[in-house]
N, C-alpha and C positions, 0 to 999 in steps of 0.2 A: 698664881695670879700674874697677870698681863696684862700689858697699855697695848693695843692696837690703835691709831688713828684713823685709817683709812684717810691719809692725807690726799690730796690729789697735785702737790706740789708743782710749781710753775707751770702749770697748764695754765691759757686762757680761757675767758669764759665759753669763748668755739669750741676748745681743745676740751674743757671739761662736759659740756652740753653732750657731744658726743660720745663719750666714756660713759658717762650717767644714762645713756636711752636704753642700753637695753640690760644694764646690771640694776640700776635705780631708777625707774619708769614713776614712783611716784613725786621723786625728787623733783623733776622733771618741770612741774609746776609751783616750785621754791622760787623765789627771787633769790640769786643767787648768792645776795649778799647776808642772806638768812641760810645757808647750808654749814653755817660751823657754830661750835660752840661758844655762844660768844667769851671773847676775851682769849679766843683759841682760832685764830682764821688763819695765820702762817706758823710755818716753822718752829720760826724763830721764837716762836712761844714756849715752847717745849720745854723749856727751864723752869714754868711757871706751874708743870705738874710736879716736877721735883718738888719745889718747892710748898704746893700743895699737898704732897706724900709726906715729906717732914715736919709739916704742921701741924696733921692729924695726930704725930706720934711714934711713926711708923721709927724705927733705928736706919741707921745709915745701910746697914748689910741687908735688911728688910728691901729697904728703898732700891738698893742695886738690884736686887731680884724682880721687882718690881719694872722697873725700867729696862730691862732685857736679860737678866741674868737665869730668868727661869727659860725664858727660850731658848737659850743658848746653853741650858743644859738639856732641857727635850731632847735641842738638835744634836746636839753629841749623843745622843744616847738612842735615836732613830736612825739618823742618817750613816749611813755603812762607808767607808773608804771605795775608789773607785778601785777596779783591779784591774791590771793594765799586762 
């Protein structure tokens, strides 16, 4: 298990309109201030899933794998050294 966001961080709404036409075409016609979860629009929110992970129950070492620890073992376990 994984958290992806699909943030689209400090873009403006030019910079995200654009990004969104041809990967998100239905998004397209969102107001833009309805494209996140609410209570989840920046960043800097991102504590607030922690925090929702360990309220459900989840253990701390749960929760780490949860918040990148599984990816980060995928990626070791996919990705090859470069050889030079």
């Amino acid at each position: 298990m994984g958290i992806g966001t699909d943030k689209f961080e400090g873009k403006t709404k030019e910079e995200f309109f654009l990004e969104v036409q041809s990967r998100y075409p239905k998004l397209i016609d969102t107001p833009f201030e309805h494209r996140h979860v609410e209570g989840f629009s920046h960043i800097r929110h991102f504590p607030r899933i922690t925090e929702g992970v360990l309220s459900r129950g989840y253990s701390d070492e749960e929760c780490g794998k949860i918040l990148g620890g599984n990816f980060y073992s995928l990626l070791q376990k996919v990705w090859k050294k470069p050889v030079f």
